[in-house]
NUDO-113083 format. One line per 8 residues: number of its first residue (from 1); their letters; for each residue x negated, y negated, z negated of N, C-alpha, C. Coordinates in nm, 2 decimals. Each point is the difference from the previous one (the first is absolute). Example, Ala and Ser with C-alpha at 12.3 -4.5 7.8 and 13.67 -1.06 7.14 Angstrom:
2
1 = as = -1.32/0.57/-0.78/0.09/-0.12/0.00/-0.09/-0.12/0.00; 0.04/-0.11/0.07/-0.09/-0.11/0.00/0.08/-0.11/-0.08 .
***
This chain:
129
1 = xxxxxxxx = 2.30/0.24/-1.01/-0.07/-0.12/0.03/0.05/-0.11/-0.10; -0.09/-0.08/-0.02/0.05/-0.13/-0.10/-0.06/-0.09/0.02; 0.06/-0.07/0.15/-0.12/-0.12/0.03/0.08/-0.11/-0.07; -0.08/-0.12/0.02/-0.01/-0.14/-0.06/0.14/-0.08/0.09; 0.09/-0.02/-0.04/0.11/-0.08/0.06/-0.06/-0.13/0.05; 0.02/-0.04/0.11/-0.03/-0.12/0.12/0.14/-0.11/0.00; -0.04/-0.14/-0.02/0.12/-0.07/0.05/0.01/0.03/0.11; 0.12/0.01/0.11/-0.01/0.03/0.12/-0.02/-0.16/0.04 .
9 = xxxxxxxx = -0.01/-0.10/-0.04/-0.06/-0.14/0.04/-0.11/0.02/0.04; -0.08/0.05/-0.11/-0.16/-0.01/0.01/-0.03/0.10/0.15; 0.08/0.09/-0.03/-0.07/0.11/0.16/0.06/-0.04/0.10; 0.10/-0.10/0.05/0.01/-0.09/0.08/-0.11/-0.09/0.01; -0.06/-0.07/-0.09/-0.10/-0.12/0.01/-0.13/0.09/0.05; 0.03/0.15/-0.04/-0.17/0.05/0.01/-0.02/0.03/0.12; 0.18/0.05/0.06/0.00/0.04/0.17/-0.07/-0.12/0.03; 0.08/-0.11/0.04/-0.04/-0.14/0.04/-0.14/-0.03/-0.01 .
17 = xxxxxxxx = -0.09/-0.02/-0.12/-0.11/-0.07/0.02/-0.11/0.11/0.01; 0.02/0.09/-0.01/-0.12/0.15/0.01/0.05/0.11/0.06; 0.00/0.10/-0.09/0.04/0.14/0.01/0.01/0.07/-0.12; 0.09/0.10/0.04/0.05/0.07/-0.09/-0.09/0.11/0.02; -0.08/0.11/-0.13/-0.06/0.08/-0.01/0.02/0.10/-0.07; 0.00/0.14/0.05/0.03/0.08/-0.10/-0.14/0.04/-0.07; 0.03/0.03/-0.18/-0.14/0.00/-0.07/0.11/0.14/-0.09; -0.10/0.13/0.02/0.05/0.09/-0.11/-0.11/0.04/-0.09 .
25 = xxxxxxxx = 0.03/0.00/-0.15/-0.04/0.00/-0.16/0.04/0.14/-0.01; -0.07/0.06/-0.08/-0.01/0.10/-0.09/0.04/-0.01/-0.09; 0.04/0.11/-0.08/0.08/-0.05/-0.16/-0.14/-0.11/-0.13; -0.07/0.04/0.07/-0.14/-0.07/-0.09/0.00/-0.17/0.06; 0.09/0.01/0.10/0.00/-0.17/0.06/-0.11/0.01/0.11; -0.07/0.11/0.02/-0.13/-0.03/0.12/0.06/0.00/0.12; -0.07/-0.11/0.12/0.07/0.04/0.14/-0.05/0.11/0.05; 0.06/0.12/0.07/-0.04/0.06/0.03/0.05/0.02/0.16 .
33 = xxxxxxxx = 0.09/-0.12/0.09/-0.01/0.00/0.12/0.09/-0.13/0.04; -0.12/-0.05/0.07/0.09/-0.16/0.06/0.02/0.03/0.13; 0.03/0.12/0.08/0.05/-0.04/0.17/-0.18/0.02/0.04; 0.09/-0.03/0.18/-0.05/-0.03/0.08/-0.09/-0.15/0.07; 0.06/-0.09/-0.07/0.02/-0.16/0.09/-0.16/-0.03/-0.02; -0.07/0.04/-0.10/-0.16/-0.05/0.05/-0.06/0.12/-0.01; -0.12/-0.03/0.11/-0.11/0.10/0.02/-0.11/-0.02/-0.09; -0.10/-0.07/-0.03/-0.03/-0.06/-0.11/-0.02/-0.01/-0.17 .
41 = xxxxxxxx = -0.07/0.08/-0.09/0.03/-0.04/-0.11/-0.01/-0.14/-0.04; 0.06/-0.07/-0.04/0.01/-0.16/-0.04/0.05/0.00/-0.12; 0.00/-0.10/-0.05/0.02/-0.05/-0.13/0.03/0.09/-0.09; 0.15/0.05/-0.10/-0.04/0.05/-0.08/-0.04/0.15/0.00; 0.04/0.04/0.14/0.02/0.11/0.05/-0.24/0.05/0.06; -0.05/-0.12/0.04/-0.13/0.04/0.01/-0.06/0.00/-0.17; 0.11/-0.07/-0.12/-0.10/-0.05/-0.14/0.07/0.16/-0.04; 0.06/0.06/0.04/0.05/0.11/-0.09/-0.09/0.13/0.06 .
49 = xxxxxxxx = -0.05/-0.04/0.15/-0.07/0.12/0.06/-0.15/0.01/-0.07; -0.03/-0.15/0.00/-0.14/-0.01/-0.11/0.01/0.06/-0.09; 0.11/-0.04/-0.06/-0.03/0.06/-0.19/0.01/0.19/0.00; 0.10/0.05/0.09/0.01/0.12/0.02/-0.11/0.09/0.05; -0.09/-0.05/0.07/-0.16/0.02/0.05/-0.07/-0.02/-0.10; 0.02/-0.10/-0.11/-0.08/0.04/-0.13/0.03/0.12/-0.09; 0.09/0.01/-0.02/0.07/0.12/-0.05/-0.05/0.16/0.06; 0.03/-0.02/0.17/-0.04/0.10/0.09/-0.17/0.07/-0.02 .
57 = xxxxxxxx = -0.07/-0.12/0.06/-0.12/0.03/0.02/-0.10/-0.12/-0.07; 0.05/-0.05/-0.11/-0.11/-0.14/-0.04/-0.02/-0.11/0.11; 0.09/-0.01/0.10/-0.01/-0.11/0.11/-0.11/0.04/0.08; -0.05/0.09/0.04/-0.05/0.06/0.08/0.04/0.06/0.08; -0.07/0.04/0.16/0.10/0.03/0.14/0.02/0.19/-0.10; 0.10/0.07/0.07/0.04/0.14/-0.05/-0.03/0.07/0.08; -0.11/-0.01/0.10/-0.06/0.10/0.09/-0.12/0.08/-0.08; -0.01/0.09/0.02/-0.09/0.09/-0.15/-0.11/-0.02/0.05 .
65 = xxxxxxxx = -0.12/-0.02/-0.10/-0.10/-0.03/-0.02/-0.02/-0.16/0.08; 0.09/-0.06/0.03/-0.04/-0.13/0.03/0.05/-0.09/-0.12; 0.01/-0.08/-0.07/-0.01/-0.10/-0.13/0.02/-0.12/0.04; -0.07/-0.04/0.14/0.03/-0.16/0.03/0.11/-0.05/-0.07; -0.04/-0.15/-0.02/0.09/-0.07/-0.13/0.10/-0.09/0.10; -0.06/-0.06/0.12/0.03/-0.09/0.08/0.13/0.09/0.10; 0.13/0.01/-0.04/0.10/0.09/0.08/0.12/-0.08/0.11; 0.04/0.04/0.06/0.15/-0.02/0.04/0.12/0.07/-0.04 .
73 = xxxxxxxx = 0.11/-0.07/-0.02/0.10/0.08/-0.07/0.07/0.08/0.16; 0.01/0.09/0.02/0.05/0.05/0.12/0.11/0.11/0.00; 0.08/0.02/0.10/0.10/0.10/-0.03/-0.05/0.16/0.00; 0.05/0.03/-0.11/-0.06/0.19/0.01/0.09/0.02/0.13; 0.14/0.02/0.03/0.06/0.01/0.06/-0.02/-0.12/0.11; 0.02/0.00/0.11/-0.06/-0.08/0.10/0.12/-0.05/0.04; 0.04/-0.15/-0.01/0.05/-0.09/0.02/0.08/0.02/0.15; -0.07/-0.05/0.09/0.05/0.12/0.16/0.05/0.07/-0.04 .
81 = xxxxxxxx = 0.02/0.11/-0.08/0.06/0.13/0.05/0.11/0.03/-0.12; 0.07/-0.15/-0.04/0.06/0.01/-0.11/0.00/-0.01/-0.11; -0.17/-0.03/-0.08/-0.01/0.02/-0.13/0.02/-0.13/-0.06; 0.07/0.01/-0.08/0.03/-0.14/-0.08/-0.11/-0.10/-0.09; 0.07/-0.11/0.00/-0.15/-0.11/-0.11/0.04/0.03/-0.12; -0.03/0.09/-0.08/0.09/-0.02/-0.16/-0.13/0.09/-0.07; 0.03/-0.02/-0.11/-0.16/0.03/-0.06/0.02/0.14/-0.05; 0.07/0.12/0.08/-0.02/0.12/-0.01/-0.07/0.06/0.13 .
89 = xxxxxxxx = -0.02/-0.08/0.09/-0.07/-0.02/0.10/-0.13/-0.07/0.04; -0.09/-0.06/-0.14/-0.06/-0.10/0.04/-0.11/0.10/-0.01; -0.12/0.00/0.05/-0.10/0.02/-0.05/-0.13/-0.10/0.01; -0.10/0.01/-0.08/-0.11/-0.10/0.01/-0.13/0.11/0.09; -0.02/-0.07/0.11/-0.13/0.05/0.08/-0.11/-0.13/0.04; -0.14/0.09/0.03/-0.08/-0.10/0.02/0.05/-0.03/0.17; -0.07/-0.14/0.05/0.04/0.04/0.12/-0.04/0.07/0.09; -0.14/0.03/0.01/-0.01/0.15/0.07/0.07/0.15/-0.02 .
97 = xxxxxxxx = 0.05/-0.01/-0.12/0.07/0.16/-0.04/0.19/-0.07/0.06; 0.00/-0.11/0.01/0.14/-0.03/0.07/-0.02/0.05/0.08; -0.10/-0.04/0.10/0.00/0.01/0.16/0.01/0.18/0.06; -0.04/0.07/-0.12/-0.05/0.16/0.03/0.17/0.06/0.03; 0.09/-0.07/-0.09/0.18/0.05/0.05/0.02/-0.06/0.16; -0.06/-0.04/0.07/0.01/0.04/0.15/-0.04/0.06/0.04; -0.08/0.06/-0.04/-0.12/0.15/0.08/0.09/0.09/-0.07; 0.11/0.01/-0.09/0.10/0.12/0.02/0.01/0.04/-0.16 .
105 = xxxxxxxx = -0.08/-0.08/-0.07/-0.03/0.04/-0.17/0.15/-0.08/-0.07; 0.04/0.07/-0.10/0.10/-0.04/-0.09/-0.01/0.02/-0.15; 0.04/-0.06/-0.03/-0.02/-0.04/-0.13/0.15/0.01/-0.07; 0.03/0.02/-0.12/0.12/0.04/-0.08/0.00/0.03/-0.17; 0.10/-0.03/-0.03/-0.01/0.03/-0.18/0.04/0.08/-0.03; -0.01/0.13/-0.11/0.07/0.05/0.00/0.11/0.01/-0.17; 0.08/0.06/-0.01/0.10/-0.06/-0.12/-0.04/0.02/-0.12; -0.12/0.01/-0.02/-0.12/-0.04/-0.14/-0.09/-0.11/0.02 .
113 = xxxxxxxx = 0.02/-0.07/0.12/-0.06/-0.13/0.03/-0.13/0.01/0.07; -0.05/0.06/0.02/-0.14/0.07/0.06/-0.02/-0.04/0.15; -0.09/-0.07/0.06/0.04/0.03/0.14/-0.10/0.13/0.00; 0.01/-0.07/0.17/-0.06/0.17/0.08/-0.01/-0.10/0.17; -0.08/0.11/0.02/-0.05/-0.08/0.13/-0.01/0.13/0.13; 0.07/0.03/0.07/-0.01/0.13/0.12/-0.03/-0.06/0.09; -0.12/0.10/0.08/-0.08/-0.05/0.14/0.12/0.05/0.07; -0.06/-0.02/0.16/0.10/-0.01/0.06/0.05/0.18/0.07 .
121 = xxxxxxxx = -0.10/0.10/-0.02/0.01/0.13/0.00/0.07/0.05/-0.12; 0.08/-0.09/-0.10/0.07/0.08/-0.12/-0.07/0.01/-0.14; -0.14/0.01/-0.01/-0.10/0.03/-0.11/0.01/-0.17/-0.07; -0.01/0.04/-0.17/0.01/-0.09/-0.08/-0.15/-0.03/0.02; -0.01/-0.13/-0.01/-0.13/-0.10/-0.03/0.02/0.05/-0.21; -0.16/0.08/-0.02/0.00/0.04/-0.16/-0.04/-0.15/-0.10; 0.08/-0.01/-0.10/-0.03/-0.08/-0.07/-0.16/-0.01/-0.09; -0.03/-0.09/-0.03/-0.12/-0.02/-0.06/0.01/0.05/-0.14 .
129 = x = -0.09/0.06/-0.08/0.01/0.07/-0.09/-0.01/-0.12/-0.12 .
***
C-alpha cells in the first residue's frame, strides 16, 4: 500500500464537521469500492456508473434485446442482501427490466465485462445477436 499521508489535524476536523470515508483506488487510480454508508449511486459514484454504462452497453438498459436509453443505475448485487454501491456493482436497467430482479431474475458481469441475465429456474436470458 502507498496511500496519501493525512495531517492528523485535518482528520480530526473531518471527524468533527462530516465523516470519515473509506475510498479504495486501483493502481490506475480508479475507485473501485467506497463501503457501505450509501445505498444510492450519487454524485461521483452515479457520474462514474453513467460513464461505465457507456462503455458497457452505449447507455442503454443491459437486459438483452431491450436497448431502452432512459435507465436506472441499480445494484447487480442487491443492496439488501449485501451488495455494495461501487461501480463494480452498478448496472444500467430500464425501469421495467429493474423491476423483473424481484420476480427472482439476476443480473451479473462477468470478468470480460459482459453481463448476463439468469431467470429465475437457472437458464441464461440469450444475448441479441
Amino acid at each position: 500500500m502507498n496511500g496519501v499521508p493525512v495531517d492528523p489535524a485535518d482528520v480530526v476536523i473531518a471527524a468533527l464537521m462530516g465523516h470519515v470515508r473509506r475510498v479504495v483506488v486501483d493502481s490506475k487510480g480508479v475507485i473501485i469500492d467506497m463501503g457501505r454508508k450509501r445505498r444510492f449511486f450519487t454524485g461521483s459514484a452515479r457520474d462514474a456508473a453513467l460513464l461505465q454504462g457507456l462503455f458497457d452497453s452505449q447507455g442503454r438498459c443491459i437486459w438483452p434485446g431491450c436497448g431502452r436509453q432512459r435507465c436506472e443505475i441499480d445494484h447487480s448485487d442487491e443492496w439488501c442482501g449485501g451488495g455494495l454501491t461501487d461501480l463494480i456493482n452498478a448496472a444500467l436497467l430500464c425501469g421495467w427490466h429493474n423491476r423483473f430482479k424481484t420476480r427472482g431474475f439476476r443480473t451479473w458481469r462477468d470478468d470480460a465485462g459482459v453481463w448476463h441475465v439468469r431467470r429465475p429456474d437457472g437458464t441464461e436470458l440469450a444475448r441479441a445477436a
